[in-house]
Backbone and ligand atoms as CSV (ligand in chain L), in Angstrom:
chain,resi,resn,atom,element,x,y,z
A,1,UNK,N,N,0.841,-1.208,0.000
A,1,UNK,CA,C,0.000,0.000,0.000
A,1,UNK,C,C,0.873,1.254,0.000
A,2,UNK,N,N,0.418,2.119,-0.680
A,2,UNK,CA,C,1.287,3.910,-1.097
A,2,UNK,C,C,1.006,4.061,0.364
A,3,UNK,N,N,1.569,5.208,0.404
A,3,UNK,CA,C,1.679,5.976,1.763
A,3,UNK,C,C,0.388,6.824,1.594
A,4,UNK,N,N,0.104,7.340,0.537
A,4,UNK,CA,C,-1.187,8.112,0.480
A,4,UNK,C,C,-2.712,7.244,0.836
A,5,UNK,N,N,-2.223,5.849,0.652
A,5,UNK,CA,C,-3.279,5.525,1.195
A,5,UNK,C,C,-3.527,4.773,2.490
A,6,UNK,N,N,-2.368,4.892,3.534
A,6,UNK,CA,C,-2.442,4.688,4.075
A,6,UNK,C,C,-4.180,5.372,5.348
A,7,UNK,N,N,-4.908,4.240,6.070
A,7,UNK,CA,C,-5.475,4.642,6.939
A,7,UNK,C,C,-4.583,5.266,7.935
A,8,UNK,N,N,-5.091,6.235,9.005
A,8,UNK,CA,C,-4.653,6.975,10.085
A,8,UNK,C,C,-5.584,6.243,11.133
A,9,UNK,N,N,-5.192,6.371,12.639
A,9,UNK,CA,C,-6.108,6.160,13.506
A,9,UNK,C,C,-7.243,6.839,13.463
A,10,UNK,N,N,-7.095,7.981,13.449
A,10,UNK,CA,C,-7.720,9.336,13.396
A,10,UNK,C,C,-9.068,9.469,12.601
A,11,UNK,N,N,-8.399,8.396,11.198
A,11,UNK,CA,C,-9.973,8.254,9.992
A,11,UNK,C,C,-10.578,7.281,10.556
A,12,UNK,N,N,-9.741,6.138,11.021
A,12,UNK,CA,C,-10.679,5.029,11.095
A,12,UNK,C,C,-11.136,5.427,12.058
A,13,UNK,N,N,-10.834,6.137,12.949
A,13,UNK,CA,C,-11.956,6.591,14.256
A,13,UNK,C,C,-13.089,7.290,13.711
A,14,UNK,N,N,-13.334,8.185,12.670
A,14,UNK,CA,C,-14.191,8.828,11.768
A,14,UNK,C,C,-14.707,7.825,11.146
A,15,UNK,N,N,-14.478,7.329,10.060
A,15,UNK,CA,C,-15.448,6.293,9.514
A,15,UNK,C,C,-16.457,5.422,10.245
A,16,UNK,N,N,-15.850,4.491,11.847
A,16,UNK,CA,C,-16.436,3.854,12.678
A,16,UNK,C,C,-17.661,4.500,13.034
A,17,UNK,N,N,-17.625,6.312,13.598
A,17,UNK,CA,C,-18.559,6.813,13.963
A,17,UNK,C,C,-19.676,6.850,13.108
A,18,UNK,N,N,-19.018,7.550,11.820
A,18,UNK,CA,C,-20.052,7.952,10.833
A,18,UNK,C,C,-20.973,6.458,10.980
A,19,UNK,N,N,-19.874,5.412,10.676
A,19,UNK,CA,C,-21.211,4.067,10.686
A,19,UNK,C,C,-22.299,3.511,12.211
A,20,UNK,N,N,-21.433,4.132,12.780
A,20,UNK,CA,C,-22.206,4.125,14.144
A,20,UNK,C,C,-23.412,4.503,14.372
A,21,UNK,N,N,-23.359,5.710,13.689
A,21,UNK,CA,C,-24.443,6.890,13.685
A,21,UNK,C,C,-25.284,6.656,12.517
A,22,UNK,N,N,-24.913,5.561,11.625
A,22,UNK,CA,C,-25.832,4.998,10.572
A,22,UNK,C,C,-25.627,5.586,9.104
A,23,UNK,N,N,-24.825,6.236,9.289
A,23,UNK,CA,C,-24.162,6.490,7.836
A,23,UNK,C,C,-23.488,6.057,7.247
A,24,UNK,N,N,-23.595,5.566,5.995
A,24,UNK,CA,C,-22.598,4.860,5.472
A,24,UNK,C,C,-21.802,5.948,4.184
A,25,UNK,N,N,-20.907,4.680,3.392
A,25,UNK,CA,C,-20.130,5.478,2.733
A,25,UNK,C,C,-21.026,6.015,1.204
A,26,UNK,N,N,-21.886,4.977,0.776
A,26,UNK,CA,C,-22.428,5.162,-0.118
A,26,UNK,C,C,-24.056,5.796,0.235
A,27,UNK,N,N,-23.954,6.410,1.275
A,27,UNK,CA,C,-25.439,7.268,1.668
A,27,UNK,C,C,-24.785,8.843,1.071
A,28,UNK,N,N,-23.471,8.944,1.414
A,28,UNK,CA,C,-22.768,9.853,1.106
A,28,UNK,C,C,-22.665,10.351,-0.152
A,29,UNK,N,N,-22.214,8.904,-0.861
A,29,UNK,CA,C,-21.802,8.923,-2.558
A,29,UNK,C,C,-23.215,9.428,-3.239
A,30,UNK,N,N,-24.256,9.078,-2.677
A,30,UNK,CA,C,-25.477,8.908,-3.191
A,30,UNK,C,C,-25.625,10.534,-3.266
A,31,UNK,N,N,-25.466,10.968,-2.206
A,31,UNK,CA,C,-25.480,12.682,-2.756
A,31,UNK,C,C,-24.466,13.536,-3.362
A,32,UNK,N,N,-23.730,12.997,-3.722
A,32,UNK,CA,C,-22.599,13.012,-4.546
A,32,UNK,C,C,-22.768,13.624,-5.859
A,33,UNK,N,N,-23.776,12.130,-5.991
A,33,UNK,CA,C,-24.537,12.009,-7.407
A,33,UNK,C,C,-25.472,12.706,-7.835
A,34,UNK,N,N,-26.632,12.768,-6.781
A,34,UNK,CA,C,-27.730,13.799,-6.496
A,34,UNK,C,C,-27.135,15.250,-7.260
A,35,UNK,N,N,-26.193,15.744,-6.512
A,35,UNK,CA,C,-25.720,16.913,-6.513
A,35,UNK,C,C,-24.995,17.431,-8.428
A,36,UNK,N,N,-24.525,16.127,-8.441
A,36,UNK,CA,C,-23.452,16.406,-9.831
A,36,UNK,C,C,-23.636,15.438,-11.179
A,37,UNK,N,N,-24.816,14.709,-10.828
A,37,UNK,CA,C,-25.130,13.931,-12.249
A,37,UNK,C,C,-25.246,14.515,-13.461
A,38,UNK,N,N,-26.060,15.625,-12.952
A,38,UNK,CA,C,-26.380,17.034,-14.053
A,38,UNK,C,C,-25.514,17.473,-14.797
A,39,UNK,N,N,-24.820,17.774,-14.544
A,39,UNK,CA,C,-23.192,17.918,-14.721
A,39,UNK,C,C,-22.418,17.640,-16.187
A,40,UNK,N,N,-22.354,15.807,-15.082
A,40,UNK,CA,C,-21.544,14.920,-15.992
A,40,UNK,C,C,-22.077,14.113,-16.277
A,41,UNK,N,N,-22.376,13.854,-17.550
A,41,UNK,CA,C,-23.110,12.786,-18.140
A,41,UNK,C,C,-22.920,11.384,-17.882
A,42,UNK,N,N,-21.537,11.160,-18.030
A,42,UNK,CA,C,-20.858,9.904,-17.675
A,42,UNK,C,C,-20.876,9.401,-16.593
A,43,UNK,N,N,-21.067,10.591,-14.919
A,43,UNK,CA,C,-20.832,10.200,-14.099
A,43,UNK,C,C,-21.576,8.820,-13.470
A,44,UNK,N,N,-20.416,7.739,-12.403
A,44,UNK,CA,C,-20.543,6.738,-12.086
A,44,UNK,C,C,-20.481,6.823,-10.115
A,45,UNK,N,N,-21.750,5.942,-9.704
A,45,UNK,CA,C,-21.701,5.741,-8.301
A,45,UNK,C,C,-19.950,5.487,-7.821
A,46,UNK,N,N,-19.108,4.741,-8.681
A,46,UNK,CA,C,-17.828,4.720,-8.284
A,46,UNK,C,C,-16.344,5.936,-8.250
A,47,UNK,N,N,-17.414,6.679,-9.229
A,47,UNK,CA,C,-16.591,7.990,-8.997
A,47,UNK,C,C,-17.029,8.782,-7.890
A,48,UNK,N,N,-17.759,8.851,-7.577
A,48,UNK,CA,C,-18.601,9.644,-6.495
A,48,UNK,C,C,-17.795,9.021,-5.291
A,49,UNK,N,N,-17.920,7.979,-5.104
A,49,UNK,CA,C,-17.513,7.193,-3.551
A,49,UNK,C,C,-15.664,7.552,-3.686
A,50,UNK,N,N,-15.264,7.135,-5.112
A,50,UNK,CA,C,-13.780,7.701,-4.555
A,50,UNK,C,C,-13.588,9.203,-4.222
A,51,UNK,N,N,-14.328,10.163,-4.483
A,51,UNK,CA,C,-14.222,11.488,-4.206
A,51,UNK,C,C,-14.750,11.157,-2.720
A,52,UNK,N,N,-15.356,10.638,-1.872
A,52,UNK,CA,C,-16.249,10.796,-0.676
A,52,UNK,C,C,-14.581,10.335,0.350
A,53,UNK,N,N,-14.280,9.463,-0.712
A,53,UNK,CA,C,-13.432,8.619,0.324
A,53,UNK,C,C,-12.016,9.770,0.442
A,54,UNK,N,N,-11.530,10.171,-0.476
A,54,UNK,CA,C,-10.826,11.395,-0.705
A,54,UNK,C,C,-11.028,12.487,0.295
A,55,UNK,N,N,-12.214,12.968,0.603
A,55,UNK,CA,C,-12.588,13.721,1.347
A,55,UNK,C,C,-12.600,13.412,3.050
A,56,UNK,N,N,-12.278,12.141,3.327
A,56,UNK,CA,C,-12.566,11.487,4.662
A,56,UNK,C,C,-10.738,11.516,4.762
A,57,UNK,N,N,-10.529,11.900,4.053
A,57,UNK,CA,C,-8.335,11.194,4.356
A,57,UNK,C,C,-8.213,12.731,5.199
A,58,UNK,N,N,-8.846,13.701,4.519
A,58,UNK,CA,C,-8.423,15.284,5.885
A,58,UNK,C,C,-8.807,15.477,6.977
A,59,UNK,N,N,-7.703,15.906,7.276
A,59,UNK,CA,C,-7.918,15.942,9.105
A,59,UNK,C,C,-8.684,16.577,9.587
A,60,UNK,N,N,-8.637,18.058,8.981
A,60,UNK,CA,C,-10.194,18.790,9.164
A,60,UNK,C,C,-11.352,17.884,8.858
A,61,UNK,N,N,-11.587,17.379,8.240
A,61,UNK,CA,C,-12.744,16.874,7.773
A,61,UNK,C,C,-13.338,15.963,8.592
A,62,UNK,N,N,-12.077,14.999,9.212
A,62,UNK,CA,C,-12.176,13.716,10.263
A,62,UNK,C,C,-12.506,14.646,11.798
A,63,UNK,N,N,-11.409,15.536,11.797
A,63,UNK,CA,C,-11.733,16.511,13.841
A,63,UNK,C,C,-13.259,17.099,13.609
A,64,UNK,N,N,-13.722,17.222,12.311
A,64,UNK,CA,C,-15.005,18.113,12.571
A,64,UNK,C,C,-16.285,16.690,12.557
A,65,UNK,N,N,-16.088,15.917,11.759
A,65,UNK,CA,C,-16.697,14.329,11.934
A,65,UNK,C,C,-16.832,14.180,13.888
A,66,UNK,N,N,-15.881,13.878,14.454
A,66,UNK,CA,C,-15.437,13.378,15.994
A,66,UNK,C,C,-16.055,14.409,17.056
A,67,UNK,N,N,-15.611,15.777,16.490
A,67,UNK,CA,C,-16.209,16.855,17.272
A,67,UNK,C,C,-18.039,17.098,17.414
A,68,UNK,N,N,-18.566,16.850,16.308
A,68,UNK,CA,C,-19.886,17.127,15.745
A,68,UNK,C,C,-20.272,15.700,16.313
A,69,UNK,N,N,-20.082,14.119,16.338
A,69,UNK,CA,C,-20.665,13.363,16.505
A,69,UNK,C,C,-21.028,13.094,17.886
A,70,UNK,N,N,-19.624,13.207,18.612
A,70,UNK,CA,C,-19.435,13.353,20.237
A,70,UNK,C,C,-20.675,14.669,21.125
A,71,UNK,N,N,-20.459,15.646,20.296
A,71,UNK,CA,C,-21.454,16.785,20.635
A,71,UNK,C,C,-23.002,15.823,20.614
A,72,UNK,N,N,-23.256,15.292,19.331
A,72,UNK,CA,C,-24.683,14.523,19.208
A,72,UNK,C,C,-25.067,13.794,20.047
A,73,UNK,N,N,-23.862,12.924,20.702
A,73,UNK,CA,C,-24.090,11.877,21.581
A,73,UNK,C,C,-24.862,12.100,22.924
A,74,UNK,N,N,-23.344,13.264,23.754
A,74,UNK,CA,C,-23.839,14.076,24.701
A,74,UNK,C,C,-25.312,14.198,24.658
A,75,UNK,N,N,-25.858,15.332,23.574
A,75,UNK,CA,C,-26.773,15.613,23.701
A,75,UNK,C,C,-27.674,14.667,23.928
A,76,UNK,N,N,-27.764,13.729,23.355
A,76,UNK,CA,C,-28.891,12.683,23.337
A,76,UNK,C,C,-28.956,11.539,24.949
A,77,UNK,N,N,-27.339,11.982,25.466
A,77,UNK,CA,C,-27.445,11.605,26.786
A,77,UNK,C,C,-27.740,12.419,27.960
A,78,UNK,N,N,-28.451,13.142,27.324
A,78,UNK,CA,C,-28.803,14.523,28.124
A,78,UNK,C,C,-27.268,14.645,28.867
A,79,UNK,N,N,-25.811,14.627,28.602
A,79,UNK,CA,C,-25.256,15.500,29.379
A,79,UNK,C,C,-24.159,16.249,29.253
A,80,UNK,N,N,-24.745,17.490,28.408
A,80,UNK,CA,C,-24.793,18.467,28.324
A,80,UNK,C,C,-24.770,19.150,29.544
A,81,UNK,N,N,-24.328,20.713,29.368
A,81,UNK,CA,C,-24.946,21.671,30.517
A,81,UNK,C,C,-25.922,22.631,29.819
A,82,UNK,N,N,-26.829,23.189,30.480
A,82,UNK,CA,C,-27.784,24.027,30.086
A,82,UNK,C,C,-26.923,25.691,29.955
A,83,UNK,N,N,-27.172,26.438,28.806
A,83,UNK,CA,C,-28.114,26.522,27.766
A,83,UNK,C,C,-28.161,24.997,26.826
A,84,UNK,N,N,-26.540,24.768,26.237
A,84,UNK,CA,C,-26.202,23.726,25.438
A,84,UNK,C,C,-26.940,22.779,25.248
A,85,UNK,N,N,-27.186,22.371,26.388
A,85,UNK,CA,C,-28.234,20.845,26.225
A,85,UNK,C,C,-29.371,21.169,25.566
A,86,UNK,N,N,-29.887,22.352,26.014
A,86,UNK,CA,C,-31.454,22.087,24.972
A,86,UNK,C,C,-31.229,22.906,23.528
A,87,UNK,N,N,-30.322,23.306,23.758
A,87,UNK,CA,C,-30.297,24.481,22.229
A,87,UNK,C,C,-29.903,23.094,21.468
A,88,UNK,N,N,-29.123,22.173,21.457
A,88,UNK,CA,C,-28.654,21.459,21.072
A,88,UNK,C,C,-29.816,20.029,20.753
A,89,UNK,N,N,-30.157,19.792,21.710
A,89,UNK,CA,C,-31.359,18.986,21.799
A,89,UNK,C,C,-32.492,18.901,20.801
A,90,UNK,N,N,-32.966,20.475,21.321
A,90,UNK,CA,C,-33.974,20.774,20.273
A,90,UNK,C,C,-33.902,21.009,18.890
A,91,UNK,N,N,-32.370,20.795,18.461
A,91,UNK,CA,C,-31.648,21.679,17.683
A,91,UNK,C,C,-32.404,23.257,16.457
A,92,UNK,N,N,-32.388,23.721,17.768
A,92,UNK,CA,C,-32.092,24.835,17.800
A,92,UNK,C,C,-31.918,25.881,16.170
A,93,UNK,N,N,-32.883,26.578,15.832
A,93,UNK,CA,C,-32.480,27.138,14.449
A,93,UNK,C,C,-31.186,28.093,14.222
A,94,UNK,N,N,-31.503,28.677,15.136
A,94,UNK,CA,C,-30.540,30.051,15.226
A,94,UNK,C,C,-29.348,29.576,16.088
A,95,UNK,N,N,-28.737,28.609,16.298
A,95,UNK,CA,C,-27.321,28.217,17.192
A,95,UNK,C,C,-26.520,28.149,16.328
A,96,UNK,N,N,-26.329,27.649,15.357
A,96,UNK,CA,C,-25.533,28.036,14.248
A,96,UNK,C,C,-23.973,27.436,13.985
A,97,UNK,N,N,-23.719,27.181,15.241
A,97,UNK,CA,C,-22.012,26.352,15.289
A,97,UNK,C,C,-22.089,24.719,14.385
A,98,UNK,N,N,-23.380,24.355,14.224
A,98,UNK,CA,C,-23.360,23.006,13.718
A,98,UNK,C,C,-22.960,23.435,11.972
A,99,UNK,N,N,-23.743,24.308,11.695
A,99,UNK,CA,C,-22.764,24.924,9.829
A,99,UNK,C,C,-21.599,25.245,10.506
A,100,UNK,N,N,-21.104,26.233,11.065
A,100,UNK,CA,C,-19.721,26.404,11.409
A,100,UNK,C,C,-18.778,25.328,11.031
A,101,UNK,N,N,-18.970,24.450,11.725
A,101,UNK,CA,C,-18.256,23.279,11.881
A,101,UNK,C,C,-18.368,22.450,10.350
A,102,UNK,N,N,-19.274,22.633,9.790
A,102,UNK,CA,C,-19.677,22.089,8.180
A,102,UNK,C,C,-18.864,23.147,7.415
A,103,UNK,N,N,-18.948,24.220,7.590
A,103,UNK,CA,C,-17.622,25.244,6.492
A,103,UNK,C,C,-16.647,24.622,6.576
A,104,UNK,N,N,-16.234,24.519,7.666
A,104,UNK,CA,C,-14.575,23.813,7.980
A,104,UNK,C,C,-14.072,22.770,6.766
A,105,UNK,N,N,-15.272,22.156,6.671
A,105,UNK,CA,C,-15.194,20.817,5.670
A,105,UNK,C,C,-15.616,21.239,4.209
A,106,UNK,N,N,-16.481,22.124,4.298
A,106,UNK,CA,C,-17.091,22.996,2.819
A,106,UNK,C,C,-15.826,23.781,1.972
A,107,UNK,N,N,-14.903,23.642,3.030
A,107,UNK,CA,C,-13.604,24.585,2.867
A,107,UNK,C,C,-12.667,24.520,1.945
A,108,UNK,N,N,-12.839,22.575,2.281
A,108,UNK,CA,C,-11.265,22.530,1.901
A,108,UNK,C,C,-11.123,22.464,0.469
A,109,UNK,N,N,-12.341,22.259,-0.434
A,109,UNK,CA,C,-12.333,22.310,-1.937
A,109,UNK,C,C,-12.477,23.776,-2.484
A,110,UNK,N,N,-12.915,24.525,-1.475
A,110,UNK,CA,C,-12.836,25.631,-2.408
A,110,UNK,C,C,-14.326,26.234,-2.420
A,111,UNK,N,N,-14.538,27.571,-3.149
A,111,UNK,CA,C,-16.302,28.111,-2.708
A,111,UNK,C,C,-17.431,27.633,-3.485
A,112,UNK,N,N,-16.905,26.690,-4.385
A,112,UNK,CA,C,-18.239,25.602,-5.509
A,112,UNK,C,C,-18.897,24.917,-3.953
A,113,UNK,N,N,-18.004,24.415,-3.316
A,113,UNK,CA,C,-18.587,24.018,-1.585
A,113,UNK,C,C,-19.806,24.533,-0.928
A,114,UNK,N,N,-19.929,26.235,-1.198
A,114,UNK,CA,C,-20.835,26.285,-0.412
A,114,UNK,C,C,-21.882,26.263,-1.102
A,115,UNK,N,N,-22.085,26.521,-2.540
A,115,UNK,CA,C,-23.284,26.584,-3.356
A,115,UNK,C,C,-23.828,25.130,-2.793
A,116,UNK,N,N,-23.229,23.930,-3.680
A,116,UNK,CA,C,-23.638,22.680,-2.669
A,116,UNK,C,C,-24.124,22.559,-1.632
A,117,UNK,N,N,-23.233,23.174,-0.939
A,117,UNK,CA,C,-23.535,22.597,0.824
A,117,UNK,C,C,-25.091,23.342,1.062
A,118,UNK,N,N,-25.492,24.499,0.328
A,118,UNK,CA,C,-26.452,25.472,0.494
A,118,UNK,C,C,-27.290,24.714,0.001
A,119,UNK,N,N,-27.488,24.322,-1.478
A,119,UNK,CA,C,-28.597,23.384,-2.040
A,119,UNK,C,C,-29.271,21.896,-1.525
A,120,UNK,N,N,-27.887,21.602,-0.990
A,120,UNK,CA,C,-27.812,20.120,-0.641
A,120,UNK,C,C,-29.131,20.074,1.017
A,121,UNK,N,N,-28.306,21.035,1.789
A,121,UNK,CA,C,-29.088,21.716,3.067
A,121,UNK,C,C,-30.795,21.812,2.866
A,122,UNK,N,N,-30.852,22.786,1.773
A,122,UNK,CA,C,-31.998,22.986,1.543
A,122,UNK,C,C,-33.165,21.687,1.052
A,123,UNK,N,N,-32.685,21.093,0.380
A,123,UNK,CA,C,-33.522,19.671,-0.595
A,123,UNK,C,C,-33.574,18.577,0.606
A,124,UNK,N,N,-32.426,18.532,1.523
A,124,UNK,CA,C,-32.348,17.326,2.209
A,124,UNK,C,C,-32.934,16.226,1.407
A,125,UNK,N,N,-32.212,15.355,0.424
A,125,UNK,CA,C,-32.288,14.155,0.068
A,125,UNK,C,C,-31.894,12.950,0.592
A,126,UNK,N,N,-32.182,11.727,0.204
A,126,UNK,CA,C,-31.723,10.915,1.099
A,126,UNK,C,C,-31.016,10.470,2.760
A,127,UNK,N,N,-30.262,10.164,3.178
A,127,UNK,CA,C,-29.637,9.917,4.131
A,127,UNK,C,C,-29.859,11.478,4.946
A,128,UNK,N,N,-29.918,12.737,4.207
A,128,UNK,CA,C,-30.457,13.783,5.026
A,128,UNK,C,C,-31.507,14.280,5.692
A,129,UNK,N,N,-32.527,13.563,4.673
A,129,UNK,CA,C,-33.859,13.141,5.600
A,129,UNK,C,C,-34.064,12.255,6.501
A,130,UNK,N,N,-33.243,11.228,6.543
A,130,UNK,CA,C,-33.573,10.343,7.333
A,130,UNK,C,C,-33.001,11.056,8.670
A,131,UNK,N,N,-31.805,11.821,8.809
A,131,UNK,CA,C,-30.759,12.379,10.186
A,131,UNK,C,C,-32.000,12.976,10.214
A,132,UNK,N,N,-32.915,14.099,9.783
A,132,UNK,CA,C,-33.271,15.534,10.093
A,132,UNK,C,C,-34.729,14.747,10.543
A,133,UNK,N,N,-35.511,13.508,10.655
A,133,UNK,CA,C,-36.325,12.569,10.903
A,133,UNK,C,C,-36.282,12.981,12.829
A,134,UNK,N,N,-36.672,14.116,13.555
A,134,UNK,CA,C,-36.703,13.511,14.926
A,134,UNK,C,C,-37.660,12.764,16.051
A,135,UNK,N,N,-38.657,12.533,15.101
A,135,UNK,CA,C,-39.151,11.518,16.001
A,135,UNK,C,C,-38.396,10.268,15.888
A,136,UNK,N,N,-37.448,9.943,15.064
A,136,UNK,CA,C,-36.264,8.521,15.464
A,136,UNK,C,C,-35.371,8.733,17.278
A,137,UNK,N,N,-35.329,9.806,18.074
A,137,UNK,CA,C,-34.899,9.984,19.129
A,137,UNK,C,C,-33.833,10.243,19.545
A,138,UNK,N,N,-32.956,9.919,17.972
A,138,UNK,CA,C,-31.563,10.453,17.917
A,138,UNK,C,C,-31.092,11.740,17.768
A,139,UNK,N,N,-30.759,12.075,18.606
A,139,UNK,CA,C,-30.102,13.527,17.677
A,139,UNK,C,C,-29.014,13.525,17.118
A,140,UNK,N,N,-29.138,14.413,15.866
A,140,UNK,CA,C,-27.738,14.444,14.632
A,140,UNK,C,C,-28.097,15.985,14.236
A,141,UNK,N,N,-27.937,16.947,15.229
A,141,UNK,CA,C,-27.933,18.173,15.298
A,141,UNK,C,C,-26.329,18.458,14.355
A,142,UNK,N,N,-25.175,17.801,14.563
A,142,UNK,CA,C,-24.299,17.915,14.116
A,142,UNK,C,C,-24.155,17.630,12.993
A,143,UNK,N,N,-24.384,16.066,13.028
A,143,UNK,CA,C,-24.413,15.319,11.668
A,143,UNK,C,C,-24.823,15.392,10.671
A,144,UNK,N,N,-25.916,15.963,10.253
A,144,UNK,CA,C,-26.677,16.416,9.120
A,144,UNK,C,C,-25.578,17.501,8.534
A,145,UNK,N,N,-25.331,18.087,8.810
A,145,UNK,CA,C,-24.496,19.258,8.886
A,145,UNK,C,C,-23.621,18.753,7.975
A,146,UNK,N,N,-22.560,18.046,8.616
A,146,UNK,CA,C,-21.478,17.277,8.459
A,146,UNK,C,C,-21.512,16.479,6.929
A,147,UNK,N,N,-22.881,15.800,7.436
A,147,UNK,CA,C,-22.850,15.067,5.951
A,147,UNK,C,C,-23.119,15.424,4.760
A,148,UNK,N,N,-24.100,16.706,4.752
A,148,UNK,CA,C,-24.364,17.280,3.656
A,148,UNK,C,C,-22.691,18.153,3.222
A,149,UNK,N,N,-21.884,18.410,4.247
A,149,UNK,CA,C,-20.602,19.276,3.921
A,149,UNK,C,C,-20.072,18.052,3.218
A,150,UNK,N,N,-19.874,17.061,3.421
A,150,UNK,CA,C,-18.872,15.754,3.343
A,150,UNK,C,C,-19.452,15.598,2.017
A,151,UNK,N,N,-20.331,15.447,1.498
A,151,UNK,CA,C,-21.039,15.551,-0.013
A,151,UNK,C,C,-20.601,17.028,-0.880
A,152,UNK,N,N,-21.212,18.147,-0.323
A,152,UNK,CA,C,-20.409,19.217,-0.857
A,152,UNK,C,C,-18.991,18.904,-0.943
A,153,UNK,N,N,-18.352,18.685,-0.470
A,153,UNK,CA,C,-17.066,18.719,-0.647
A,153,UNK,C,C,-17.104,17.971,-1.619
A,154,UNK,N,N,-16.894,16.524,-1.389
A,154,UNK,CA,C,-16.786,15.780,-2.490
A,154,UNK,C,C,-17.114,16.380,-4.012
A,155,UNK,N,N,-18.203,16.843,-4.182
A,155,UNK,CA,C,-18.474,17.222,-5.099
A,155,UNK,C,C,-17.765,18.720,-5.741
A,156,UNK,N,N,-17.469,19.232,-5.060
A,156,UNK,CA,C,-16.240,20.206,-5.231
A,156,UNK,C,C,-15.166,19.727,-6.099
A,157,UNK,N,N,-14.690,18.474,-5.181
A,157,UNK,CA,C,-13.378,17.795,-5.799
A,157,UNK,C,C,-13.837,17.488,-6.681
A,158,UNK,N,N,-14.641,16.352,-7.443
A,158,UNK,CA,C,-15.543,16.575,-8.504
A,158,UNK,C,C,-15.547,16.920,-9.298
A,159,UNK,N,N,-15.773,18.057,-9.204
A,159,UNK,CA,C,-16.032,19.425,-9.985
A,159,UNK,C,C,-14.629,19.882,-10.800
A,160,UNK,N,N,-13.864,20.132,-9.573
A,160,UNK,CA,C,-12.267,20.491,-9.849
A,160,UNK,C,C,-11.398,19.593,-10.640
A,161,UNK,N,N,-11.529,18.477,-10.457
A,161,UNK,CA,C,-10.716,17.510,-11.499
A,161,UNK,C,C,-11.350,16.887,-12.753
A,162,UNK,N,N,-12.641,17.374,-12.665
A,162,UNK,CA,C,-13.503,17.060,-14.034
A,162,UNK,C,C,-12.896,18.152,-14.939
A,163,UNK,N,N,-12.148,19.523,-14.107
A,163,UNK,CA,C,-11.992,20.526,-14.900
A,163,UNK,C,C,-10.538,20.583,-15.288
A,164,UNK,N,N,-10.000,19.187,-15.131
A,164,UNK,CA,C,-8.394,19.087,-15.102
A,164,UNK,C,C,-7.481,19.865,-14.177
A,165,UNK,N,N,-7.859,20.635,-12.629
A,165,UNK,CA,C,-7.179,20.785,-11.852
A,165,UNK,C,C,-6.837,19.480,-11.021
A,166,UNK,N,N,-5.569,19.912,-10.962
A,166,UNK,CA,C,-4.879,18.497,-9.780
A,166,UNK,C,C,-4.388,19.316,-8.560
A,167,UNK,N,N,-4.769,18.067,-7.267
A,167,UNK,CA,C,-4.275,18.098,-6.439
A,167,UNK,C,C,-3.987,17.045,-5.921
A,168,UNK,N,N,-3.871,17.430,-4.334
A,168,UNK,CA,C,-3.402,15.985,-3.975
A,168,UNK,C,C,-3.689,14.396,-4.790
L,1,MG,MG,MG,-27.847,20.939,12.059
């Protein structure tokens, strides 16, 4: 295995959660596609998932995954401290740190990110309806967030190397 593809502790601690929390990799890819089929004519569920997976190797991307999921947990174990617990709980319209924490990740491709992350937010398709679902009892005040960024992004990258920019 390259060194670039090496796993980190750090992801596989991110990936575990995301599946913890019932997300998988291809709930992800799936808005991938949603987002950029239009696009590209050609595009394939397997291009989508290697951009998703691309997007899970940054560290920003993984600390804001760990930070945002751990926050969800708390909350749902009621323990939190108050204000937090219920702004969080209820999640809250106007608290606002849960996008915060989704720019971070909207970031790292660049500002095609936020158009996405904005549309994606708004439509809630798939796997985003199901998080934003609260009579399930879970809260994913964070996560929704997260995942619709983790799709924006992807689709950024996407975007960017469909247009013959390279990076990593
Ligand atoms: Mg939210």
């Amino acid at each position: 295995m390259s060194k670039e593809h090496k796993v980190t502790e750090l992801e596989k601690t991110a990936r575990e959660w995301l599946l913890d929390r019932g997300v998988t990799i291809k709930d992800i890819a799936d808005l991938v596609y949603y987002l950029q089929a239009k696009y590209h004519e050609d595009l394939t569920m397997e291009h989508c998932t290697e951009n998703v997976n691309k997007v899970l190797k940054k560290r920003e991307v993984q600390n804001a995954i760990l930070t945002g999921i751990q926050l969800d947990r708390l909350a749902e174990k009621k323990q939190l401290e108050e204000p937090l617990q219920s702004t969080i709980e209820v999640d809250e319209s106007l608290y606002g740190v849960d996008e915060i924490i989704a720019f971070s990740i909207v970031n790292v491709y660049g500002s095609i990110g936020f158009t996405n992350y904005g549309y994606i937010d708004k439509q809630k398709p798939g796997i985003l309806e199901k998080l934003n679902d609260k009579s399930s009892g879970a809260c994913h005040t964070f996560l929704d967030d997260i995942v619709g960024a983790i799709a924006a992004a992807a689709s950024s990258r996407l975007a960017h190397s469909a247009a013959g920019d390279s990076e990593d």
